[in-house]
Structure formats: structure tokens, C-alpha cells
N, C-alpha and C positions, 0 to 999 in steps of 0.2 A: 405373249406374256414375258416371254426370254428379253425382249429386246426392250421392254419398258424398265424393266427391272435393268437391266445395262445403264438404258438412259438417266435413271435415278441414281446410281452407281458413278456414272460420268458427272453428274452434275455436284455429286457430294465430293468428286476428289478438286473438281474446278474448285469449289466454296471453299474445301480445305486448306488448298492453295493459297489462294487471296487473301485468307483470311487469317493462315501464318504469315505470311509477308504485312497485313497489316500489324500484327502484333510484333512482330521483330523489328521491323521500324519503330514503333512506340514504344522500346524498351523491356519487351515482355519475352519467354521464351515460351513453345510449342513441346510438350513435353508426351502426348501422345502421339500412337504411331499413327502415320500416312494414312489418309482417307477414314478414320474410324469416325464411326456418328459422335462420340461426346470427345469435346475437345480439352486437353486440358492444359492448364494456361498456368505459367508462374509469373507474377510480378513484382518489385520492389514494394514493399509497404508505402503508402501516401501517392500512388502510381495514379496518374489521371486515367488511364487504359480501359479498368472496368469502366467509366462513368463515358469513356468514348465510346466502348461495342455498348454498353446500355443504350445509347441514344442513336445507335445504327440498330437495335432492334431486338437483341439479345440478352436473353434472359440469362444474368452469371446463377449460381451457386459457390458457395464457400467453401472449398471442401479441407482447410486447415493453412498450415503452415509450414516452413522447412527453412530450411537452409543453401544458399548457392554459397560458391567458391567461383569469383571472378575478379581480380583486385581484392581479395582481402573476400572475408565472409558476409555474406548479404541475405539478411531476414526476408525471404519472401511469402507472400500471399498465393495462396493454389486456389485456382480457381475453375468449373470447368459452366463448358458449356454446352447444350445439343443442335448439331446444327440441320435435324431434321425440325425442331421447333419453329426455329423462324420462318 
């Protein structure tokens, strides 16, 4: 039982991994900690991002809106995701 539970453990920090790296290339930033099941995601407004993990298989939610500071202040979109779902 120990060791399945490991392996679901490994397999959710590998996804977490990847799947920041896909969102930081696309413009987006990883705003929850390392390895946790829901992911959460900020974007630029008008960001192609959600409609790319949509169509690699992930179900967004909206969970509001905020503010970055990167060159000047940037309206983003929060968004998260579960990556036990997919």
C-alpha cells in the first residue's frame, strides 16, 4: 500500500513538473507550491494558455483575478487546475 501511494506521489510531482514548465513557456506563472494536486495558474488576460491545457485535456476553473508587477502592472486571470482529474 506504502509503495503505491509513493508511486502516485512520484507520478504527481513528475506531471507538476512538466506541466509548470509548459505553462512558463506559454507565458503563464505556477503560483502554487511544488507537487500539490490543484494547480494554480496566473495568466495575462486574452492569454491562449487556458484554451492550450483545455485541449491537452484539463479541465480550468476561474478562480478570479489579480494583479502582477512585471514591466509595469499586469491584470491577470487565476486559474486553477486538479491534476488528479486528468
Amino acid at each position: 500500500m506504502a509503495a503505491a501511494a509513493h508511486e502516485r506521489l512520484k507520478k504527481r510531482q513528475e506531471l507538476w513538473r512538466a506541466l509548470t514548465d509548459f505553462i512558463q513557456n506559454h507565458g503563464g506563472w505556477v503560483v502554487s507550491p511544488p507537487s500539490s494536486r490543484y494547480l494554480r495558474v496566473e495568466v495575462p488576460q486574452g492569454s491562449s494558455l487556458p484554451v492550450r491545457l483545455s485541449k491537452i485535456g484539463y479541465s480550468l476553473s476561474h478562480a478570479g483575478m489579480t494583479t502582477r508587477l512585471g514591466g509595469g502592472f499586469v491584470t491577470v486571470d487565476v486559474l486553477e487546475l486538479d491534476l488528479l482529474e486528468n
